[in-house]
N, C-alpha and C positions, 0 to 999 in steps of 0.2 A: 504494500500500500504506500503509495507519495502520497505528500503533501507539500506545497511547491510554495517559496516567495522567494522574490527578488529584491537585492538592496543593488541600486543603481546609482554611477556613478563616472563622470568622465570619462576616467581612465581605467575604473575597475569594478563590473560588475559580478557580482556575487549569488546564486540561485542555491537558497537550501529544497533539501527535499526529504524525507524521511523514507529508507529502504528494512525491510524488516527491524524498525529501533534501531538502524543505525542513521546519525544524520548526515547527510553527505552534502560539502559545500563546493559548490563547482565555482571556479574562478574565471572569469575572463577581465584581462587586460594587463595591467603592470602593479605592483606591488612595491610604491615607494615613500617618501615622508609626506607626500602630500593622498594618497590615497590608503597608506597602512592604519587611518583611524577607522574607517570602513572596514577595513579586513577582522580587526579586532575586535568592532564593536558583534560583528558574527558570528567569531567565535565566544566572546561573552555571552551570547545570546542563546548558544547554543548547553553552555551550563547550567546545572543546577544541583542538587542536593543529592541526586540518587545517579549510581552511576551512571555516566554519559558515552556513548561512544560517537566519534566522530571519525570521516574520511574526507580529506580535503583533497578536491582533484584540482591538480595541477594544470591540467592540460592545453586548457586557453591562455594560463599565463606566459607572457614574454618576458617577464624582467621582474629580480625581486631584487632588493635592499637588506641590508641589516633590520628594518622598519619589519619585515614578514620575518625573519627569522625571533626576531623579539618576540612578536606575540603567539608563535608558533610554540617555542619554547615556554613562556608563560602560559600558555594553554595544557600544553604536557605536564606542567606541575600542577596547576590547578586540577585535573583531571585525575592523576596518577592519586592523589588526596583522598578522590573520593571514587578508586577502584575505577575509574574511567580508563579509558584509549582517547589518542590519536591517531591518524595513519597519513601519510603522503602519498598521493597516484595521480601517477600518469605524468611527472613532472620534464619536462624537455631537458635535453643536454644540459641548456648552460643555465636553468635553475638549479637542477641535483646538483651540479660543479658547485653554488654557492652554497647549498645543502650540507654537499660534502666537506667544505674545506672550513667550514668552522662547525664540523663533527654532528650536527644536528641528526646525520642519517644513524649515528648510534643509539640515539635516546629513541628516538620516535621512525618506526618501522617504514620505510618508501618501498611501493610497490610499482610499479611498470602500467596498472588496471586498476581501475577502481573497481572492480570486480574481485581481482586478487585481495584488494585493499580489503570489500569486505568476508571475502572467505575464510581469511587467516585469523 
């Protein structure tokens, strides 16, 4: 079962949806200091009390910042709190590269599908 909104924005628009309890945030656009309060304010949105799972696809994004890896990582701790998940999918080359090089792909799982992303 989905259930679909959209947080819309210049450069980075955002569609939750809900896949069996899991919430899954699709990304499109760029992910930088001027559009990372949008990125955050959805995974905010996506917390609460009881544990959460989340899968953010990567796949329409071109570009992220230090701005996405912040609240990427403050999501993972907030979540990790209360028994929650996050997951990465479907991210292009040269987002995993920033992914990878400031270690974010060990804390929090990146998968190739958000399919994968929710199978595992």
């Amino acid at each position: 079962m989905s259930d679909e909104q959209t947080h819309g924005a210049k450069r980075l628009a955002i569609t939750s949806r809900s896949i069996d309890g899991v919430t899954v945030l699709a990304l499109t656009g760029e992910i930088d200091h001027d559009s990372a309060g949008r990125f955050e304010e959805a995974l905010v949105a996506v917390q609460g009390p009881a544990p959460q799972r989340v899968v953010v696809d990567f796949a329409g994004v071109t570009f992220m910042d230090s701005t996405g890896i912040t609240a990427l990582v403050s999501t993972y701790r907030t979540l990790q709190d209360t028994d929650g998940w996050i997951r990465i999918a479907a991210a292009s080359e040269a987002v995993l590269r920033v992914i990878q090089i400031v270690g974010v792909d060990t804390i929090i799982d990146c998968l190739p599908t958000v399919d994968g992303a929710l199978e595992t």
